[in-house]
C-alpha positions in Angstrom: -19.0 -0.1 6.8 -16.6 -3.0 7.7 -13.8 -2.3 9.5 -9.9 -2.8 10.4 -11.0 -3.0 14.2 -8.5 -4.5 16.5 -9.2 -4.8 20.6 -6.5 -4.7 23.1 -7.3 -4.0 27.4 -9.6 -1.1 26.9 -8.8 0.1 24.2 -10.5 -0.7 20.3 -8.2 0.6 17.2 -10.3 1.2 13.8 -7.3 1.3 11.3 -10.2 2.2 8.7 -11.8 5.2 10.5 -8.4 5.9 11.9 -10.2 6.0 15.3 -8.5 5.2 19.2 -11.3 4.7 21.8 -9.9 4.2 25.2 -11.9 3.9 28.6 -15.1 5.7 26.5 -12.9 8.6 25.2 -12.9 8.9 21.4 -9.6 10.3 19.8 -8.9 11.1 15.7 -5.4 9.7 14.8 -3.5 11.5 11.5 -2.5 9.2 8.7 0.8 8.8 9.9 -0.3 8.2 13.5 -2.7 5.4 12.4 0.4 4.0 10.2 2.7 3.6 13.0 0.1 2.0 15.3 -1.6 -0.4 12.8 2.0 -1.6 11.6 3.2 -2.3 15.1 -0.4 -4.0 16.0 -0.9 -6.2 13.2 2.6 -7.4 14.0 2.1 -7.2 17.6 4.2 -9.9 19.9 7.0 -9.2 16.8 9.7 -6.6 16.7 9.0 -3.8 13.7 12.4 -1.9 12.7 12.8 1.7 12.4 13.4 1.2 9.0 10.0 -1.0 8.5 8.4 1.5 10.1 9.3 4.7 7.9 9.2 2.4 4.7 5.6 1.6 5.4 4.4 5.0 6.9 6.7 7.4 4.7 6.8 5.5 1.8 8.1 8.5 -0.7 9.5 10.8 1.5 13.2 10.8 3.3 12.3 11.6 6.5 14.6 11.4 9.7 14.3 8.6 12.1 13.4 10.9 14.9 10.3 11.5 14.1 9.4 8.2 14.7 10.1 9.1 18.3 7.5 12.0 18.1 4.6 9.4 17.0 5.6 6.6 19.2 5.5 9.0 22.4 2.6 10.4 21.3 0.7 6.9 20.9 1.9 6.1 24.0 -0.1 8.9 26.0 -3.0 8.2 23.8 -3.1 4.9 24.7 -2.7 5.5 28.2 0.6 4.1 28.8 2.8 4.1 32.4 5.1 2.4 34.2 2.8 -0.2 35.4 1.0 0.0 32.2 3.0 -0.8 28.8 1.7 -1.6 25.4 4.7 -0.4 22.9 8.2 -1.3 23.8 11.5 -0.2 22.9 13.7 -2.4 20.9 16.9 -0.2 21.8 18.6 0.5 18.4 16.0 -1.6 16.3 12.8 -0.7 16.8 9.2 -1.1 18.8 7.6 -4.1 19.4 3.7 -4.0 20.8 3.5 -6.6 23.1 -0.3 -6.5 24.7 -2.4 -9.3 23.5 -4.6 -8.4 20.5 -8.1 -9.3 19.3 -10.4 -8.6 16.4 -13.7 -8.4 17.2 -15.8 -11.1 15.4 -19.1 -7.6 15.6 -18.8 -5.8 12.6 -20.7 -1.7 12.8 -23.4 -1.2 10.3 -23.0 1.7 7.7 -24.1 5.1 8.8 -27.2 4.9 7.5 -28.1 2.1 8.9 -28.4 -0.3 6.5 -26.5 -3.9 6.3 -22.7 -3.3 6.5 -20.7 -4.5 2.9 -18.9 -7.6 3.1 -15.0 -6.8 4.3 -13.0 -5.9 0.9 -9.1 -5.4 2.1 -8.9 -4.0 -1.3 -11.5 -1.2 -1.1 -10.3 -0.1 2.7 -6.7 0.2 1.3 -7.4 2.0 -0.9 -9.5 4.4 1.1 -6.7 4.8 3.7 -4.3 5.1 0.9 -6.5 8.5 -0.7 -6.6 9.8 3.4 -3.0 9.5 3.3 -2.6 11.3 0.9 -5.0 13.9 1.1 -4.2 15.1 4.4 -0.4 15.8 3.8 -1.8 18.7 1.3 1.1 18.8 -1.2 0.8 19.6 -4.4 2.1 15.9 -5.8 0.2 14.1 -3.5 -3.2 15.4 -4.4 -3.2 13.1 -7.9 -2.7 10.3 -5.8 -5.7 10.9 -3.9 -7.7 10.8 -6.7 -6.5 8.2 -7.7 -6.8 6.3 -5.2 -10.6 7.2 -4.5 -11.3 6.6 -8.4 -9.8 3.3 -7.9 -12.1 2.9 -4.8 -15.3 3.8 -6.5 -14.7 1.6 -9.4 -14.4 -1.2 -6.9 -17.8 -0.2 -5.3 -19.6 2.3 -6.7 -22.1 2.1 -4.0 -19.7 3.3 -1.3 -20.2 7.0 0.2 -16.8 7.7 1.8 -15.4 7.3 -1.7 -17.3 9.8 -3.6 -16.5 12.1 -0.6 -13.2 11.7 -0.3 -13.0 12.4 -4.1 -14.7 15.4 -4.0 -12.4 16.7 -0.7 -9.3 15.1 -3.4 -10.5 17.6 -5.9 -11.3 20.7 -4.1 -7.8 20.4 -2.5 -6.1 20.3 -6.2 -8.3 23.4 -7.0 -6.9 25.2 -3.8 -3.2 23.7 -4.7 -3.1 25.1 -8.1 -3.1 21.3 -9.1 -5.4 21.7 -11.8 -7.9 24.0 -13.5 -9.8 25.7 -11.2 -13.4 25.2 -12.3 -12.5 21.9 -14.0 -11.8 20.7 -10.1 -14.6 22.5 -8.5 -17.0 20.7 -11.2 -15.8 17.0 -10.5 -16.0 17.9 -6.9 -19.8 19.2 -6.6 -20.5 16.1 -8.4 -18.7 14.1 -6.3 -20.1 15.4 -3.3 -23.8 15.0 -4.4 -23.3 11.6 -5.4 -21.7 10.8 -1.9 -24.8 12.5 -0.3 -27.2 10.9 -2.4 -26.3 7.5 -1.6 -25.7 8.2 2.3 -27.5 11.2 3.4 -26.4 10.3 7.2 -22.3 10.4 6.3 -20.5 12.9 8.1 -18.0 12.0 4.9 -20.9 13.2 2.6 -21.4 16.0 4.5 -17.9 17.6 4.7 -17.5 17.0 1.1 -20.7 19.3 0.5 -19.6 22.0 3.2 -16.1 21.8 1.2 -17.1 22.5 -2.1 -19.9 25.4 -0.9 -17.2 26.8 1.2 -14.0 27.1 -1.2 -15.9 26.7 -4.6 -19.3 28.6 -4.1 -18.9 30.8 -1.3 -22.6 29.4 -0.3 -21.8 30.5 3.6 -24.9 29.6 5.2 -25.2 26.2 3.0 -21.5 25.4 4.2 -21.8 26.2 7.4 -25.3 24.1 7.5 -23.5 21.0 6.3 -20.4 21.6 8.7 -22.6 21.8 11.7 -24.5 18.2 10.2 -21.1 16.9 9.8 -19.9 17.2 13.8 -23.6 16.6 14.9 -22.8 12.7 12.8 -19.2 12.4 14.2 -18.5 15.1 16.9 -15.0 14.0 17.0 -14.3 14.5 13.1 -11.1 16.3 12.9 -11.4 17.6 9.2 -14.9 18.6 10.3 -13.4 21.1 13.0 -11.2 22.3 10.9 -13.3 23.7 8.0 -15.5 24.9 10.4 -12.8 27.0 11.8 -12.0 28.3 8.3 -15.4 29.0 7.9 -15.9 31.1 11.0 -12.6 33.3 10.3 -13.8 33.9 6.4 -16.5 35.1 7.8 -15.2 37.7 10.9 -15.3 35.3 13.5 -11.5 35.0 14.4 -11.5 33.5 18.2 -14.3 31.2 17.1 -12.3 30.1 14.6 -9.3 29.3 16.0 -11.2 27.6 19.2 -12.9 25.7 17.1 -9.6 24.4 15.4 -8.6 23.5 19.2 -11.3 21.3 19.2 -9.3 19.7 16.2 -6.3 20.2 18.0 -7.9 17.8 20.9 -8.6 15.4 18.7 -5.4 15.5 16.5 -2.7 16.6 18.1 -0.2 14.8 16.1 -1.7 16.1 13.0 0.9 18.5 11.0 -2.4 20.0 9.0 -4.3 20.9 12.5 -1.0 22.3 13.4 -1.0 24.6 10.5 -4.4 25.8 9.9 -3.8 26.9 13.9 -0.8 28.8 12.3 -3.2 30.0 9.5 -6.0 31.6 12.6 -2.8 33.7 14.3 -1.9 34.5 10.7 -5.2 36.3 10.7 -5.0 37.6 14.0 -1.9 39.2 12.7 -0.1 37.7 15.6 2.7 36.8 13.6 4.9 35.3 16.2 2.4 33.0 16.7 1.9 32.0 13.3 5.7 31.5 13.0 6.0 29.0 15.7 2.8 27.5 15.1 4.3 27.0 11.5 7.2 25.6 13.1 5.5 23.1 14.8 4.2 21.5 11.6 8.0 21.2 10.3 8.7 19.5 13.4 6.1 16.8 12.6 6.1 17.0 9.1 10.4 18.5 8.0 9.1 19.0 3.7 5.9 20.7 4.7 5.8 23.2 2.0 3.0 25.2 3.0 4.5 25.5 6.6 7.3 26.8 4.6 4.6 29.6 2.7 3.6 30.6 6.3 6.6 31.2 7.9 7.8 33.0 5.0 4.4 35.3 5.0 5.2 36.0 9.0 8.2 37.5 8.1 7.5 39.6 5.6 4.8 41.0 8.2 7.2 41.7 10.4 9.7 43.3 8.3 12.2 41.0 8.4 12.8 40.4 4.5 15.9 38.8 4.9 13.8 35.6 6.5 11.4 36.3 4.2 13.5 35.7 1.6 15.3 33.0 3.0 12.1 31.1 3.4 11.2 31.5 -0.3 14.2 30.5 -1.3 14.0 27.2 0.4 10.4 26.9 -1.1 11.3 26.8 -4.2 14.2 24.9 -3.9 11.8 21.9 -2.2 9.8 22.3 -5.0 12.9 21.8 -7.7 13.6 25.2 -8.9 17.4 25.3 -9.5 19.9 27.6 -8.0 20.2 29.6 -11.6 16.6 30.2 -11.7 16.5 31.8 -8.3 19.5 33.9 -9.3 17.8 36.8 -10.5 15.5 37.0 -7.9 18.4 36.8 -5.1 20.3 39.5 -6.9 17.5 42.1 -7.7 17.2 41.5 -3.5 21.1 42.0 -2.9 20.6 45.3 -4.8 17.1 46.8 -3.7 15.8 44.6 -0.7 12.2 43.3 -0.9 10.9 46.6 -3.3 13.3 45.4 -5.7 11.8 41.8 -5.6 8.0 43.2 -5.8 9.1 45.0 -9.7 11.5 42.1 -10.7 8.5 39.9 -10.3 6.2 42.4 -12.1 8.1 42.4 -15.3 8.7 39.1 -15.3 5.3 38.6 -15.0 4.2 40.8 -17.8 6.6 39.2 -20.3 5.8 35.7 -19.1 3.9 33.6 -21.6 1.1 32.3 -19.0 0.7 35.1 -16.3 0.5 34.1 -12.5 -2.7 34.2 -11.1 -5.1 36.8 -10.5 -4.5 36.6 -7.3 -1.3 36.8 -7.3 -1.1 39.7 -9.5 -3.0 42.0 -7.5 -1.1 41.3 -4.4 2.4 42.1 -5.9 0.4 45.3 -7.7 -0.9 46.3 -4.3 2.3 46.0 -2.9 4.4 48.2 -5.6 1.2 51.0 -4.6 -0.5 50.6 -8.1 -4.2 49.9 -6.7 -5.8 50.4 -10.1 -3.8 47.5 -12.0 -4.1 45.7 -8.5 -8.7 45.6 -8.2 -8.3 44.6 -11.6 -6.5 41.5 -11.0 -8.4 41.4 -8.0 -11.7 41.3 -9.7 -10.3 38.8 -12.7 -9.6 36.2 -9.2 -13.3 36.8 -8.1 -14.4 35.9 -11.5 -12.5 32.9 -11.5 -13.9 32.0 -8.1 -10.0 32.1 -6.9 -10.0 29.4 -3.6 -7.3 31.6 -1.7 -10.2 34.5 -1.7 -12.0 33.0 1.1 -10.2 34.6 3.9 -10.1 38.0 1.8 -12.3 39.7 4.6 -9.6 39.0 6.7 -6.2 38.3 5.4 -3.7 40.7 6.4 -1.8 40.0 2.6 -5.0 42.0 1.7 -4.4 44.6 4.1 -2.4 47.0 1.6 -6.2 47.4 -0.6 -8.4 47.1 2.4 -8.6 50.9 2.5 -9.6 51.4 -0.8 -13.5 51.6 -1.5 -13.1 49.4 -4.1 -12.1 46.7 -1.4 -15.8 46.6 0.3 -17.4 46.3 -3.5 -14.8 43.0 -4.3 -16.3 41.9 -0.9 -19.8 42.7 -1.6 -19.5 40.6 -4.7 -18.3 37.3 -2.5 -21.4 37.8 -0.5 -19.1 38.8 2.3 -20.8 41.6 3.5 -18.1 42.7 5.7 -16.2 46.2 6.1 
């Protein structure tokens, strides 16, 4: 397809692809990586403020100036910068300015398949971008902008693969979110993802969208893990790629594979506040706890409203026994989210007077009188915990039936962990084709 490709020393930037090739070496940037460095080399020779910067790159989110300093130092290594060696300066108290010479290159790649490449459309590649962007911060109000964005892409051109792909990813991420009817999500996604393989059979795009959707909405493991492979075989330094693959490998037992083959992401990425907290996800599985807690740390560093980072470190905790920062943790998830301080109240208090157990039948009977339950899934986890195992399997059968996206790692998970001794545990697992004990 055509391309944002910009050439400076040995270096070539593809803005589109969000790729940095330096002296042969291939590395994946993160959205907000690729921001910062096509904002400062589109106006390169010109001073770009701090506060141009985060505008651009951060548009909706108040994020501190500081972590421009994380993305700037890391560009700089990527780029192979030294003393003798400079492409991004220091404006001291304004900004950066990128002051190598920079070229476009007149070449243009052919699409993946090998066919003539589209004429350039500004418009289409924005757009594209844009749905990246959003897509990859995985937050629950982002996720309707990235369909939106691909939508708005496809109607453009119809023809184009990455769009239907990125739709499908858009979609399978708002089914794992809670963003919008499960199986309404999962449907729009197959569709998108066949469509995106039908018209490009040779996309690695098309081919992560597939493993996606027969990973979280099928559990087809063989068929995902088949289109995964195809995937890295097309781009071997596809970051996303990596990443699923890891997920894959735990669901299914394989928990150092997994997490070394999230490394493999981390190589690529390692800017990228998702990479960082699907590594937090593996030593969550590993039940290495401390681990996952500054592994979840990590993403906040990078990315300071990262709600899920915010889940995991709150999970850690309550692992290790430590329901005070447990509870802490929650509390400052739902505030992110909007829930008020006289909402939480009743929670906080039924923990003031009997600690976590307290918390567990609080949200039980809340539950029960609520007009529109929790999940399934959710249910049979706070049952499980409060020792009722019957109520709990059948929850935990009601989230099989619903084909529940947080079941994938149930093989594994140690939230699980208070069922897994149950006989009824290896029968839920026999009926996600898990086969594992």
């Amino acid at each position: 397809m055509a391309a944002e490709i910009y050439a400076f020393g040995d270096v070539t930037f593809d803005a589109v692809e969000r790729r940095l090739t330096r002296g042969g070496h291939t590395l994946a940037l993160t959205a907000k990586a690729n921001g910062v460095l096509a904002a400062l080399v589109r106006a390169a020779g010109r001073l770009v403020t701090r506060r141009a910067l985060l505008d651009e790159v951060w548009p909706e989110a108040n994020v501190e100036e500081g972590i421009l300093t994380v993305y700037i130092s890391g560009l700089r290594k990527a780029l192979g910068e030294s003393s003798q060696s400079r492409f991004i300066e220091t404006v001291s108290g304004a900004g950066y300015r990128f002051v190598v010479p920079v070229s476009v290159p007149r070449s243009v790649p052919s699409d993946s398949n090998g066919t003539q490449p589209r004429a350039s459309n500004p418009a289409l590649h924005e757009l594209i971008g844009r749905g990246r962007f959003h897509l990859l911060s995985v937050s629950m109000p982002e996720m309707s902008k990235a369909v939106a964005a691909f939508e708005r892409a496809i109607d453009i051109d119809p023809g184009y693969a990455a769009a239907h792909a990125g739709l499908a990813i858009a979609h399978c991420s708002q089914a794992e979110l809670r963003c919008a009817p499960v199986a309404e999500a999962y449907a729009r996604a197959r569709a998108a993802a066949l469509r995106a393989l039908a018209l490009d059979s040779q996309s690695a795009e098309a081919q992560l969208a597939l493993g996606t959707v027969l990973f979280l909405a099928e559990w087809d493991w063989r068929g995902a893990r088949r289109s995964l492979e195809r995937a890295l075989e097309l781009n071997p330094n596809y970051t996303e790629a990596y990443l699923l693959y890891g997920r894959l490998l735990e669901a299914l037992g394989s928990l150092d594979e997994g997490l070394q083959t999230k490394m493999k992401a981390l190589e690529r990425d390692p800017f990228s506040p998702l990479v960082h907290l699907q590594i937090s996800l593996s030593y969550w599985n590993q039940r290495r706890y401390d681990e996952s807690i500054q592994w979840a740390n990590r993403t906040l560093d990078l990315e300071p409203k990262h709600l899920l980072a915010r889940e995991h470190l709150a999970g850690a905790y309550w692992k290790l026994g430590d329901f005070d920062r447990h509870m802490q943790e929650n509390i400052r998830h739902a505030r992110t989210y909007g829930v008020s301080r006289e909402a939480l109240k009743p929670l906080e208090d039924a923990y003031a007077s009997g600690g976590r157990p307290a918390v567990v039948r609080f949200m039980l009977s809340t539950a029960s009188a609520a007009q529109h339950q929790p999940p399934a899934a959710q249910m049979a986890l706070l049952h499980g915990e409060a020792g009722e195992l019957d109520a709990a399997f059948q929850h935990l059968h009601a989230a099989i039936d619903a084909r529940d996206p947080c079941l994938v790692h149930l093989a594994v998970a140690p939230q699980w962990d208070s069922l897994r001794g149950d006989p009824r545990f290896a029968e839920c697992l026999g009926r996600m084709r898990l086969g594992l004990t």
